[in-house]
N, C-alpha and C positions, 0 to 999 in steps of 0.2 A: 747687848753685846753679841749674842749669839748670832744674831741675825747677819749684823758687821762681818762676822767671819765667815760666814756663809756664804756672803755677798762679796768678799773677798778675796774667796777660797772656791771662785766659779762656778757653785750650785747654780744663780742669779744666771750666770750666761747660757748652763745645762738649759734650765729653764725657759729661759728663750728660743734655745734652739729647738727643744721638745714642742712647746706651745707652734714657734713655725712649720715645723713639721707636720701637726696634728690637722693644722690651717690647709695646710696644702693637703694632706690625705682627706679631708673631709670637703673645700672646695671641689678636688674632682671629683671624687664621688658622687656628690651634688652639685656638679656644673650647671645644667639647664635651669635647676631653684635658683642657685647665687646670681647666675645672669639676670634671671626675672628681675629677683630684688632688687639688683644695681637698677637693674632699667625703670623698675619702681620708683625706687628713692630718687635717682637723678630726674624722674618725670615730674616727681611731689614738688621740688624747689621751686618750678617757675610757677609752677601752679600755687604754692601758698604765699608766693608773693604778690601773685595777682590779687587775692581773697585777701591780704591787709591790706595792701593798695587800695580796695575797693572800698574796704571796711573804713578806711583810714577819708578818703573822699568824700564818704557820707556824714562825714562827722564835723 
C-alpha cells in the first residue's frame, strides 16, 4: 500500500525525472566512452548474427 501512494503521490515521477537527469549529467561528462559504446554495441549486432548464421550452416 505504501508504495501505491508513493506512486500516486509523484515520488515515481520525482524519480524519473532525477534518474534522467543523472543520465544526461553523467552521458556528458562521458561523452567520448558512451559514444564508443554505442559504436560498440551497434557493431556487435551484425557481427553476432553473422557467427549464428555461420554456426547455424554448419550444422
Amino acid at each position: 500500500m505504501t508504495e501505491a501512494r508513493c506512486a500516486a503521490g509523484g515520488l515515481a515521477a520525482t524519480a524519473r525525472e532525477l534518474d534522467a537527469r543523472h543520465r544526461a549529467e553523467l552521458t556528458a561528462a562521458y561523452r567520448r566512452e558512451v559514444a564508443t559504446r554505442e559504436r560498440l554495441e551497434q557493431a556487435a549486432v551484425p557481427r553476432a548474427r553473422a557467427v549464428v548464421a555461420a554456426e547455424s550452416a554448419r550444422r
